[in-house]
PDB file of N, CA, C and O in Angstrom:
ATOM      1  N   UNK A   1      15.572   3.158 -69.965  1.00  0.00           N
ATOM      2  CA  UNK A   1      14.208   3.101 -69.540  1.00  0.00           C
ATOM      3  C   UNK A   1      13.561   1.783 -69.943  1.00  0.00           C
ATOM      4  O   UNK A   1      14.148   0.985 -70.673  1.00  0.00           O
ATOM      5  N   UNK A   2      12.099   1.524 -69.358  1.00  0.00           N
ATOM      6  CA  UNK A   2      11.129   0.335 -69.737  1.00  0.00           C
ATOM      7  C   UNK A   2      11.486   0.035 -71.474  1.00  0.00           C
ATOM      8  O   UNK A   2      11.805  -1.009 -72.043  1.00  0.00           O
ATOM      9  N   UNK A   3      11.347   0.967 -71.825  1.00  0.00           N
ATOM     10  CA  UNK A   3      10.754   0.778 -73.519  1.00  0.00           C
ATOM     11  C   UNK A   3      12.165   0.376 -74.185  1.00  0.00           C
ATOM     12  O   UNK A   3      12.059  -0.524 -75.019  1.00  0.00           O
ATOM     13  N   UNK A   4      13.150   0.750 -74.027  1.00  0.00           N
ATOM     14  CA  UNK A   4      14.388   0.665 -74.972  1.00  0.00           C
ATOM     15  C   UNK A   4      14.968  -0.600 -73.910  1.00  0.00           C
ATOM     16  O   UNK A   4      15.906  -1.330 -74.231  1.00  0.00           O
ATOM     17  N   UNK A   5      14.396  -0.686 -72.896  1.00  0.00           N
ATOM     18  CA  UNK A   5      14.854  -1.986 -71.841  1.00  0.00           C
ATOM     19  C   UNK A   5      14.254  -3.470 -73.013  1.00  0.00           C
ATOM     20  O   UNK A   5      14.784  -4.550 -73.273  1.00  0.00           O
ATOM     21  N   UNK A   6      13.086  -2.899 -73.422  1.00  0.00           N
ATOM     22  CA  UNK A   6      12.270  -4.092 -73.875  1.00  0.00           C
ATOM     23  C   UNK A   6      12.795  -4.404 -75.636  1.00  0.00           C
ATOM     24  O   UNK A   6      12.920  -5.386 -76.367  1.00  0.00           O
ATOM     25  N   UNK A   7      12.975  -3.024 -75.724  1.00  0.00           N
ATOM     26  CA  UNK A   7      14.053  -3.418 -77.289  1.00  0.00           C
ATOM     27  C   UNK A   7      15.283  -4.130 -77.214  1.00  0.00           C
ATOM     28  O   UNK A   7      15.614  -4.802 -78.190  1.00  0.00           O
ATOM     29  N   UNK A   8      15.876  -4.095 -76.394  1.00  0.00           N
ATOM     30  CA  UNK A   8      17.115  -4.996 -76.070  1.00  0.00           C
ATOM     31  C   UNK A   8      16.731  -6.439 -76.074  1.00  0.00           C
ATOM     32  O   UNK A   8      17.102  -7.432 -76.700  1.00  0.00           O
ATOM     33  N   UNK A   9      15.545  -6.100 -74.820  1.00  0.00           N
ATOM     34  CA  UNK A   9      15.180  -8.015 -74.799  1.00  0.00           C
ATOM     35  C   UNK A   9      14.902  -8.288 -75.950  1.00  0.00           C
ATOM     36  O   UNK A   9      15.253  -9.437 -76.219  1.00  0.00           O
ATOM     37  N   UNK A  10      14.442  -7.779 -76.752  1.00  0.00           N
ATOM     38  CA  UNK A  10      13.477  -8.181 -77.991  1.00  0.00           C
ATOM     39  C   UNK A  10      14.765  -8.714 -78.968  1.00  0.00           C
ATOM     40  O   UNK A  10      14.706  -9.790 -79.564  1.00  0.00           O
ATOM     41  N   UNK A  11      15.687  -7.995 -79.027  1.00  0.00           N
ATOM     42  CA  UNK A  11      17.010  -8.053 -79.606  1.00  0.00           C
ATOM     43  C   UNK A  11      17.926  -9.114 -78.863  1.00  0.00           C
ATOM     44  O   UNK A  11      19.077  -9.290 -79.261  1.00  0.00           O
ATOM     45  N   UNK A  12      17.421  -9.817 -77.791  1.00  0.00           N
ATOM     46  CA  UNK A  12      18.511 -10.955 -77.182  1.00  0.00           C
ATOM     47  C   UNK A  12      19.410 -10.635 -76.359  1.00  0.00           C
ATOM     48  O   UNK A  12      20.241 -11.485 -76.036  1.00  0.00           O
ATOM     49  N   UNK A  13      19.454  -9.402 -75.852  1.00  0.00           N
ATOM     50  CA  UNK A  13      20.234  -8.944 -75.013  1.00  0.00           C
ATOM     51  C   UNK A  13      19.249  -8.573 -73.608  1.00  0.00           C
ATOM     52  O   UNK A  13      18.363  -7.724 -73.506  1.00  0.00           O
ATOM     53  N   UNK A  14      19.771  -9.555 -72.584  1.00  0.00           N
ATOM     54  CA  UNK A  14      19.016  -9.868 -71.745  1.00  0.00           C
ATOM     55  C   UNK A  14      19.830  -9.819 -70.222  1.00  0.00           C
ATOM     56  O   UNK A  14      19.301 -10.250 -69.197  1.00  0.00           O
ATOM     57  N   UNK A  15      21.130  -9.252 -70.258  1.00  0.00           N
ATOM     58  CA  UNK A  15      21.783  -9.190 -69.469  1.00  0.00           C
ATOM     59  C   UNK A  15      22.787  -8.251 -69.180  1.00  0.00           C
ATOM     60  O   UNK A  15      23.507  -7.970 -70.139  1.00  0.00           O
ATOM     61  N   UNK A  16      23.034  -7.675 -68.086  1.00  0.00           N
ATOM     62  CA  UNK A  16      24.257  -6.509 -68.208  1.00  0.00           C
ATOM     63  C   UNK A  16      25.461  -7.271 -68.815  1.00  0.00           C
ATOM     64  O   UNK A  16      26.131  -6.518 -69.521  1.00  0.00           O
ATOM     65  N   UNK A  17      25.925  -8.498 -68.756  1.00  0.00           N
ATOM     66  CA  UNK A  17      27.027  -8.906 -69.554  1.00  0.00           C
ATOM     67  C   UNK A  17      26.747  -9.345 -71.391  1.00  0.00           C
ATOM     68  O   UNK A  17      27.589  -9.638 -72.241  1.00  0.00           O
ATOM     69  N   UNK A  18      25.439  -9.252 -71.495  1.00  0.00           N
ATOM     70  CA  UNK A  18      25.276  -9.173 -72.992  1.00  0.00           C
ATOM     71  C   UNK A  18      25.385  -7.993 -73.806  1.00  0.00           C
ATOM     72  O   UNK A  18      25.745  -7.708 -74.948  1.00  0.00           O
ATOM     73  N   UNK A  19      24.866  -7.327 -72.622  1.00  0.00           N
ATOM     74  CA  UNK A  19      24.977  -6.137 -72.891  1.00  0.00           C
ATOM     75  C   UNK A  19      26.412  -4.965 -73.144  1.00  0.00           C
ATOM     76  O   UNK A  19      26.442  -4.013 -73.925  1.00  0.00           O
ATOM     77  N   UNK A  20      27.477  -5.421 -72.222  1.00  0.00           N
ATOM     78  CA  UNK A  20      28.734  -5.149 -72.097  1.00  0.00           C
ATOM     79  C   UNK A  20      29.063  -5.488 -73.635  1.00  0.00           C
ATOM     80  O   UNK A  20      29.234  -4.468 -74.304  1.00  0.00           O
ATOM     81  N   UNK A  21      29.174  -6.557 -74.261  1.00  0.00           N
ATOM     82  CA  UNK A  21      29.633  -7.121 -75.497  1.00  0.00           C
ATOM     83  C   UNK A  21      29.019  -6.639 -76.587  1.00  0.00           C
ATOM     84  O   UNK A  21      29.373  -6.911 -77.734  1.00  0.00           O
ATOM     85  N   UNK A  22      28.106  -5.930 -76.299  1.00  0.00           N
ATOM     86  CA  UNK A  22      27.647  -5.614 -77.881  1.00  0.00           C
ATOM     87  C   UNK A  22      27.954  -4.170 -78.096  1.00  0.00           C
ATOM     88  O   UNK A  22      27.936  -3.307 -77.218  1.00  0.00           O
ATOM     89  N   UNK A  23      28.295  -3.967 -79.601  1.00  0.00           N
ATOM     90  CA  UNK A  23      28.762  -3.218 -80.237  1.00  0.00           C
ATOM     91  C   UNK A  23      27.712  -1.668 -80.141  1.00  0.00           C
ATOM     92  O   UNK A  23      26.491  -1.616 -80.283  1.00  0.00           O
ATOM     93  N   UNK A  24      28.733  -0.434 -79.839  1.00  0.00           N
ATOM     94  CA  UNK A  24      27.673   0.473 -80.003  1.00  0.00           C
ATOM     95  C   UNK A  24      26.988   1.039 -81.811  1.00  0.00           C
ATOM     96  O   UNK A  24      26.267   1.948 -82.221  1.00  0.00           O
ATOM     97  N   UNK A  25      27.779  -0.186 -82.458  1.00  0.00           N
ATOM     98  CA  UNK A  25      27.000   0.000 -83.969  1.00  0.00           C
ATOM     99  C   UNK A  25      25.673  -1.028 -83.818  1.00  0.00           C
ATOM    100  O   UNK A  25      24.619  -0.720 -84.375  1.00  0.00           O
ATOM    101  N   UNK A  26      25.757  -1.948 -83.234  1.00  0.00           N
ATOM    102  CA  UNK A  26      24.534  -2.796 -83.065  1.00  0.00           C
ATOM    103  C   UNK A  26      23.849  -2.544 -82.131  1.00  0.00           C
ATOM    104  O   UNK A  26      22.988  -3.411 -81.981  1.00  0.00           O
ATOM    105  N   UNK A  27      23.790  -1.428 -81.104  1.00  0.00           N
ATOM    106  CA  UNK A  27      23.215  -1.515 -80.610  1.00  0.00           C
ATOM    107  C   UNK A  27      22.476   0.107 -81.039  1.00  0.00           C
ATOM    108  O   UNK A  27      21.325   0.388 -80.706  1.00  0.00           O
ATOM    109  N   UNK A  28      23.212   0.883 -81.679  1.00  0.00           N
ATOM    110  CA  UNK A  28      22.384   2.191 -82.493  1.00  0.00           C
ATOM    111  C   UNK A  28      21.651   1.299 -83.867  1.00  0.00           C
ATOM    112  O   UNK A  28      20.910   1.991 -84.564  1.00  0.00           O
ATOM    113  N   UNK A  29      21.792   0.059 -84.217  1.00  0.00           N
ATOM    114  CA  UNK A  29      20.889  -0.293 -84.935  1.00  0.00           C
ATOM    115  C   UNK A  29      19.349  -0.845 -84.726  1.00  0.00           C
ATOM    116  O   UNK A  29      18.372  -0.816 -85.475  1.00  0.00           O
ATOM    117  N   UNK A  30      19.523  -1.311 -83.519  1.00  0.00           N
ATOM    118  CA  UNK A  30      18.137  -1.731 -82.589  1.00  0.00           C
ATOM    119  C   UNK A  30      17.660  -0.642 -82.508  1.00  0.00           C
ATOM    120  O   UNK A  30      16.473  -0.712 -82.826  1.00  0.00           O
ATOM    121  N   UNK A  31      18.033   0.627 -82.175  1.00  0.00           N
ATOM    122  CA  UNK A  31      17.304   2.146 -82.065  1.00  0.00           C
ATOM    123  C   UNK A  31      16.956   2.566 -83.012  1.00  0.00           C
ATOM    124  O   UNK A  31      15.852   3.064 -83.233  1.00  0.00           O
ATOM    125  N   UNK A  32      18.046   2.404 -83.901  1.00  0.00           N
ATOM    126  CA  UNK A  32      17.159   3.133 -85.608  1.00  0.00           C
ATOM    127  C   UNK A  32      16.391   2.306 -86.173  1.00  0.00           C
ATOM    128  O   UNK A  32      15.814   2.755 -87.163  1.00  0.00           O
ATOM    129  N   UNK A  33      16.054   0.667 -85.745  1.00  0.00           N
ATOM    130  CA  UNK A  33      14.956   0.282 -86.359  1.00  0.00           C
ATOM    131  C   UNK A  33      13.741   0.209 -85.629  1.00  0.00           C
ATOM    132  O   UNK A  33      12.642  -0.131 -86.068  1.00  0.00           O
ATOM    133  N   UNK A  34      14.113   0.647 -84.180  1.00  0.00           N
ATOM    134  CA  UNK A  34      12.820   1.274 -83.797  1.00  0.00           C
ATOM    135  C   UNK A  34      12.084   2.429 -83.862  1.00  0.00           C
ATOM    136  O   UNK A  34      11.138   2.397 -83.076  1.00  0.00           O
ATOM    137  N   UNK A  35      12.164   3.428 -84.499  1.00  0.00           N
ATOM    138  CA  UNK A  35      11.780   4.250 -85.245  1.00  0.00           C
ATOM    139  C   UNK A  35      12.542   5.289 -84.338  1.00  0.00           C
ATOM    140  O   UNK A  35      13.440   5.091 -83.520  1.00  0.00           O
ATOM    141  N   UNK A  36      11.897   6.497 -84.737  1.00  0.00           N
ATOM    142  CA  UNK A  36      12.815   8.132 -84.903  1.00  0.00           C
ATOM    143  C   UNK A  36      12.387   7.939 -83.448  1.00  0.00           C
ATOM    144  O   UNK A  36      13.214   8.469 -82.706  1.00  0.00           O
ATOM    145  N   UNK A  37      11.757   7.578 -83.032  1.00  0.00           N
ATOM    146  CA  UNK A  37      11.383   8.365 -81.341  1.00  0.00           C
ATOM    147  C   UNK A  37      12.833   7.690 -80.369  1.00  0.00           C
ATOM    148  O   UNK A  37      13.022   7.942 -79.179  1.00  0.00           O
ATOM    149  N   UNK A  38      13.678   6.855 -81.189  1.00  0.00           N
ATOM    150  CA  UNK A  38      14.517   6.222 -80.442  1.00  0.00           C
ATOM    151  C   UNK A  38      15.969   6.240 -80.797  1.00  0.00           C
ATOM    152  O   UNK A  38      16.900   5.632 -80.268  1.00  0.00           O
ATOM    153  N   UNK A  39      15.957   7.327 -82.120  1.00  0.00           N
ATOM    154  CA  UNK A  39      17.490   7.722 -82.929  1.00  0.00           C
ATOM    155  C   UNK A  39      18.173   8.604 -82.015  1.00  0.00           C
ATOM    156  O   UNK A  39      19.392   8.772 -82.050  1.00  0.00           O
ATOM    157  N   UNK A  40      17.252   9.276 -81.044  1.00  0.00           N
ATOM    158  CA  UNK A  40      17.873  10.471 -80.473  1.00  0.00           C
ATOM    159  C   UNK A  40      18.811   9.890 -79.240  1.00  0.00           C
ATOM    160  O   UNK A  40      19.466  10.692 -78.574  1.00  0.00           O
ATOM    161  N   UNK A  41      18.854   8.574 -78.974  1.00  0.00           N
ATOM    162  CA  UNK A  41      19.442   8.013 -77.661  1.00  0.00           C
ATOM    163  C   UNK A  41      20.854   7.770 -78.655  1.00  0.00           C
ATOM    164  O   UNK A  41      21.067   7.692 -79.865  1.00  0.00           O
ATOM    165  N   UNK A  42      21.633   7.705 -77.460  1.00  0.00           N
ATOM    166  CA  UNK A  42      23.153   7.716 -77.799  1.00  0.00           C
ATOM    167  C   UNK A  42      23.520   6.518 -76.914  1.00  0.00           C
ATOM    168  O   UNK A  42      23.634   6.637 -75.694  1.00  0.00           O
ATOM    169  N   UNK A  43      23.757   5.006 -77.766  1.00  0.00           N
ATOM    170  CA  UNK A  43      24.411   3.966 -76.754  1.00  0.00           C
ATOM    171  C   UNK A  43      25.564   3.794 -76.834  1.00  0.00           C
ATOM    172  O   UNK A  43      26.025   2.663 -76.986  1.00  0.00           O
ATOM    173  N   UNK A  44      26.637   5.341 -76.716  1.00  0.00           N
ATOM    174  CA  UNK A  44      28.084   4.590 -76.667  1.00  0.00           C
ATOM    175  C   UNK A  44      28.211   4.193 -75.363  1.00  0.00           C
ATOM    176  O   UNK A  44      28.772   3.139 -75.060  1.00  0.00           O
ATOM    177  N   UNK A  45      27.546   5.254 -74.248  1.00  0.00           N
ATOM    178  CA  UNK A  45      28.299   4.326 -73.402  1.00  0.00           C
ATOM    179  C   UNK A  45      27.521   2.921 -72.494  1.00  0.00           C
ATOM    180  O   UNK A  45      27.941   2.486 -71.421  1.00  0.00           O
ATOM    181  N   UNK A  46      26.695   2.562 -73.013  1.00  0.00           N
ATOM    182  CA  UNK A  46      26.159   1.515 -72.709  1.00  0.00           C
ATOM    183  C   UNK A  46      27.147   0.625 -72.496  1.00  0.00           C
ATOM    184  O   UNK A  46      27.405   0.331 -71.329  1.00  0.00           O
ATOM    185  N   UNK A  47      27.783   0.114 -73.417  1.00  0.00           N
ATOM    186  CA  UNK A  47      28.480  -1.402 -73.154  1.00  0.00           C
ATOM    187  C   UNK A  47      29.647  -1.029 -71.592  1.00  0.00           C
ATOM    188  O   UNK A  47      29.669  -1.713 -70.569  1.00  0.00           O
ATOM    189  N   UNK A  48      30.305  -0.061 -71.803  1.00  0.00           N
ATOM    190  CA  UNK A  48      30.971  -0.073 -70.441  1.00  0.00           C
ATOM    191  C   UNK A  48      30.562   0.505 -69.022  1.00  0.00           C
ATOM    192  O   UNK A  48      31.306   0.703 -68.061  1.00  0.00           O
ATOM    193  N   UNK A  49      29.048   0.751 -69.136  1.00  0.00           N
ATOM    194  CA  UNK A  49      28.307   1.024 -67.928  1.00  0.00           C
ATOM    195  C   UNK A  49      27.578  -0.195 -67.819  1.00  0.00           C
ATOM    196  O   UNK A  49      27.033  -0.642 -66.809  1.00  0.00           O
ATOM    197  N   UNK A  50      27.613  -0.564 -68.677  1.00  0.00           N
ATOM    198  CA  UNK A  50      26.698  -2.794 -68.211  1.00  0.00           C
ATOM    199  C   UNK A  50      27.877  -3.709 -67.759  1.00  0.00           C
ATOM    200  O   UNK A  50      27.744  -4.649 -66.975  1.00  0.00           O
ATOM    201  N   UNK A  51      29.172  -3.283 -68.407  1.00  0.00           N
ATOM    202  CA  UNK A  51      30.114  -4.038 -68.100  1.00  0.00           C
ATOM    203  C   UNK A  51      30.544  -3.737 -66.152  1.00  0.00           C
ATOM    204  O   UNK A  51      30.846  -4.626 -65.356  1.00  0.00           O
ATOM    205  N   UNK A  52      30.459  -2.639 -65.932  1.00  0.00           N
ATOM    206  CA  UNK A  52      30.580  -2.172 -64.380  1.00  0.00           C
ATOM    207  C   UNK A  52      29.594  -2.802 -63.844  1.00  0.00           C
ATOM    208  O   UNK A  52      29.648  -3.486 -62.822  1.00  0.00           O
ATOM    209  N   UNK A  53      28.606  -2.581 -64.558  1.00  0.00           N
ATOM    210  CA  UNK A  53      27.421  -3.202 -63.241  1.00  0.00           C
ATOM    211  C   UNK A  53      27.401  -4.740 -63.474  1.00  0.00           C
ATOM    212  O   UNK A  53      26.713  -5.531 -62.829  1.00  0.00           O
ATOM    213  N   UNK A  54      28.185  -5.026 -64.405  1.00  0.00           N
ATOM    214  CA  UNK A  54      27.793  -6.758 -64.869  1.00  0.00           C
ATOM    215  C   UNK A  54      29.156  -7.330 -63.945  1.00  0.00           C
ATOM    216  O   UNK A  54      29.257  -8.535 -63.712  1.00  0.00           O
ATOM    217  N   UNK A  55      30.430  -6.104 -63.333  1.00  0.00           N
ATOM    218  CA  UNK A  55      31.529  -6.140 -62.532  1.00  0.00           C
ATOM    219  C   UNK A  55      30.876  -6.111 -61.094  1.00  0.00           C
ATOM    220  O   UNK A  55      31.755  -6.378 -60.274  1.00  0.00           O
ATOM    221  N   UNK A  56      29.514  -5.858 -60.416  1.00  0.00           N
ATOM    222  CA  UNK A  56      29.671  -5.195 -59.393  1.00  0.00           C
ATOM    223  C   UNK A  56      30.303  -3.526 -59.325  1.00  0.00           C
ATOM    224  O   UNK A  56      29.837  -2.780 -58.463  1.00  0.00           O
ATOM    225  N   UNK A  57      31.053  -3.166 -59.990  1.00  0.00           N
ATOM    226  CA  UNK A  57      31.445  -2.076 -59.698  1.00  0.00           C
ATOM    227  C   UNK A  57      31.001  -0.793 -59.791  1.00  0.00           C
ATOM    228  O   UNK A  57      31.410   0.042 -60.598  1.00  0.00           O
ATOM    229  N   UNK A  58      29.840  -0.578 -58.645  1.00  0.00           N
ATOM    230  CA  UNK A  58      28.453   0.384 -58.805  1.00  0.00           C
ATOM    231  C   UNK A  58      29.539   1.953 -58.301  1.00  0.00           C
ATOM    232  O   UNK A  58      29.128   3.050 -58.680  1.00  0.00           O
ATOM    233  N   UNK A  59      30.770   1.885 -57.525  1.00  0.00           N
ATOM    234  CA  UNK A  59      31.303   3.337 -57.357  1.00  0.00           C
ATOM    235  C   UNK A  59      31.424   3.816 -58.455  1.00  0.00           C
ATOM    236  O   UNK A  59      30.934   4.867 -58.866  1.00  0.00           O
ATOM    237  N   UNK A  60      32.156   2.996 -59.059  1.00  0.00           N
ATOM    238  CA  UNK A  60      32.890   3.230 -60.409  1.00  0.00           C
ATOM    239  C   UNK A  60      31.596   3.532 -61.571  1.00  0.00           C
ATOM    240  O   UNK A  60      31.730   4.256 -62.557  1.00  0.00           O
ATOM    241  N   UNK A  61      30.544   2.918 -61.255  1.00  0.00           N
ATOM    242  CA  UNK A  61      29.713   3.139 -62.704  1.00  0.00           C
ATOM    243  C   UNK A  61      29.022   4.451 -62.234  1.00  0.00           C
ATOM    244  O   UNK A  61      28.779   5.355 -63.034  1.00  0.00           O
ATOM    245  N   UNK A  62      28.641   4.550 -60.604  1.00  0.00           N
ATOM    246  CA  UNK A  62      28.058   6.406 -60.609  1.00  0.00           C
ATOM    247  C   UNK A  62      29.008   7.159 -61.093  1.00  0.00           C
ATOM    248  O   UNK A  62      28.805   8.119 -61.837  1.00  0.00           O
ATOM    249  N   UNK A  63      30.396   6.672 -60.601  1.00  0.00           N
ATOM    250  CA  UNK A  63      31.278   7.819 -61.275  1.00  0.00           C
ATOM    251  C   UNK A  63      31.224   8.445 -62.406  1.00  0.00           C
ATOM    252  O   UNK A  63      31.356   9.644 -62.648  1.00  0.00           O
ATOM    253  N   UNK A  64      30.982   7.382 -63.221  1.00  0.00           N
ATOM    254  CA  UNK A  64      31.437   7.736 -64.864  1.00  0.00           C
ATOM    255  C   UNK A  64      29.391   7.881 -64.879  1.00  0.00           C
ATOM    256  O   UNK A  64      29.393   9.062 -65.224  1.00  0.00           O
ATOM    257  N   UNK A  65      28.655   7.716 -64.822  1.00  0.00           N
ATOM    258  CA  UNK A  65      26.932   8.167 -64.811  1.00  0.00           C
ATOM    259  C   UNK A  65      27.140   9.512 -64.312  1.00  0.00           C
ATOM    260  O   UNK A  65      26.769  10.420 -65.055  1.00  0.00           O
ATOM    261  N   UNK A  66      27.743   9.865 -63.022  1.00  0.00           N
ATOM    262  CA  UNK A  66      27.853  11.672 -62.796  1.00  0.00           C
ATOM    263  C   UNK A  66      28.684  12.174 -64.001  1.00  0.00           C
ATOM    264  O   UNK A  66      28.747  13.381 -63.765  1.00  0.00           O
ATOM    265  N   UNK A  67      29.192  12.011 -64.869  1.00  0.00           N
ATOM    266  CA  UNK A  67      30.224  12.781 -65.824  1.00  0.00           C
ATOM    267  C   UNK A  67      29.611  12.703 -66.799  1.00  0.00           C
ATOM    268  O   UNK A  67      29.952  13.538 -67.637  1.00  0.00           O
ATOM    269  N   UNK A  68      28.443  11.738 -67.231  1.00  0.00           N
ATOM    270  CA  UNK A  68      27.576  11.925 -68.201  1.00  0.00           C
ATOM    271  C   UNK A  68      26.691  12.954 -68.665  1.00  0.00           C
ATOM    272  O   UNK A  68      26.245  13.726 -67.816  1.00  0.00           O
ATOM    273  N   UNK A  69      26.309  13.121 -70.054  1.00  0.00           N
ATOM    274  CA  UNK A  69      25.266  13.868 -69.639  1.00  0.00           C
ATOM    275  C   UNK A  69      24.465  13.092 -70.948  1.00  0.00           C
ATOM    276  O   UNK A  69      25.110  13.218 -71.989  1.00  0.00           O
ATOM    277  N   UNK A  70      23.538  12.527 -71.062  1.00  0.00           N
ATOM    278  CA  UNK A  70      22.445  11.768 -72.042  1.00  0.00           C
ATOM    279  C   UNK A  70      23.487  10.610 -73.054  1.00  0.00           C
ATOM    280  O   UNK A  70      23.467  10.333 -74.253  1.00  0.00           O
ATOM    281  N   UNK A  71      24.491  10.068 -71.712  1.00  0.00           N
ATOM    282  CA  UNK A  71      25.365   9.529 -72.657  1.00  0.00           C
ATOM    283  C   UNK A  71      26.456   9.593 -73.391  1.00  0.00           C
ATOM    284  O   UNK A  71      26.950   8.670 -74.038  1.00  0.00           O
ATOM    285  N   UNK A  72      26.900  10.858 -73.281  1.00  0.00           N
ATOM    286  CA  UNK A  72      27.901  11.559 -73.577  1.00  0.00           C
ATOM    287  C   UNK A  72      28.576  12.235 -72.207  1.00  0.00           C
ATOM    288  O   UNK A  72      27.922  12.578 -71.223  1.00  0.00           O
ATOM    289  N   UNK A  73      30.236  12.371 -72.374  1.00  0.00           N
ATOM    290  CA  UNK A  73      30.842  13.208 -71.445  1.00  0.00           C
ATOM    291  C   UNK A  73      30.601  14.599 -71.353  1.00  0.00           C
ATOM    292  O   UNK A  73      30.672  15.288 -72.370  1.00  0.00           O
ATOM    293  N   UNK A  74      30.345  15.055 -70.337  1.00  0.00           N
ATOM    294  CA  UNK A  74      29.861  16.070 -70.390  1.00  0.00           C
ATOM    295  C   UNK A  74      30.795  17.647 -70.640  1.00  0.00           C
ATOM    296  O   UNK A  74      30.193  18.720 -70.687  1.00  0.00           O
TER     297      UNK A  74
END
């Protein structure tokens, strides 16, 4: 969303391929230092759903977005 979109920028990550590369320990640290309203998000699979879209490869990233469920396999 907008708000955790703008914690990223804020954090230097400004691109689906910056985004691909960063660690889902650094990137649950940008969340836990934005306070509790933002611990509850789960960015494992961030880096390889930025990496698809940072591929073009939008079949492949609904694919694995339908099998999700808040980030997790469902």
């Amino acid at each position: 969303g907008p708000k955790i979109s703008e914690l990223l920028n804020k954090a230097g990550i400004k691109t689906w391929s910056q985004l691909a590369i960063t660690t889902k320990k650094e990137l649950q640290q940008i969340l836990d230092a934005a306070g509790s309203k933002y611990t509850m998000h789960n960015p494992a699979s961030w880096p390889k759903q930025s990496g698809l879209a940072a591929s073009g490869k939008w079949d492949v990233l609904k694919k694995l977005q339908d099998a999700l469920d808040g980030g997790k396999k469902k």
